[in-house]
Every structure is written in C-alpha cells, then in structure tokens.
N, C-alpha and C positions, 0 to 999 in steps of 0.2 A: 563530427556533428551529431551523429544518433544518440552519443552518449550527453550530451546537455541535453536532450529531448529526455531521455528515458531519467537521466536525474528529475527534471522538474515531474515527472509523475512519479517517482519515487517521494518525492519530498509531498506530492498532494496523499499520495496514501499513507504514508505517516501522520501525517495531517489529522488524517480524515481518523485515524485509527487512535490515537493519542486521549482524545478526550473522553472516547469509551475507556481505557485502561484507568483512567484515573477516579471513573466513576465505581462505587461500593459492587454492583450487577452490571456489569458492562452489556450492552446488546449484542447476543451473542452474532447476528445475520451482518452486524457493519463488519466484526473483525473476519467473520467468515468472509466476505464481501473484500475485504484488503489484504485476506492472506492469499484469494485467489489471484488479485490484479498483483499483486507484489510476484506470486510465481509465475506469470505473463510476462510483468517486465524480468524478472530474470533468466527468462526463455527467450525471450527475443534478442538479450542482450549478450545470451550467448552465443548464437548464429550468425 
C-alpha cells in the first residue's frame, strides 16, 4: 500500500516540476523544491 501513496506524490512532483522545464528560464527554487521532495520520496521508499 505505501508504494500507491509514494506514486501519487511522485506523479504531483513531476507535475509540479514539468512546466518549469518547458519554460525558456525555468525557476530555478520550484525544481530545487522537486528534486528535494523527489529524493524524500526515494528515501522513504527505500526503508
């Protein structure tokens, strides 16, 4: 069950992270901001 939990926040930080990559200057604090929760959920998910 924790692994459909940690997908659906995986899928909101891609989300979240997707429409700064496609902008010309992406902001740089959102992806800072999603590479930190993205290595959280992959910390959690490895314990």
């Amino acid at each position: 069950m924790p692994a459909v939990i940690a997908k659906r926040k995986w899928v909101e930080v891609v989300d979240r992270i997707n429409p700064e990559l496609e902008k010309e200057i992406p902001n740089q604090l959102v992806i800072e901001r999603a590479r930190r929760d993205g290595d959280m959920l992959i910390a959690n998910f490895m314990t």
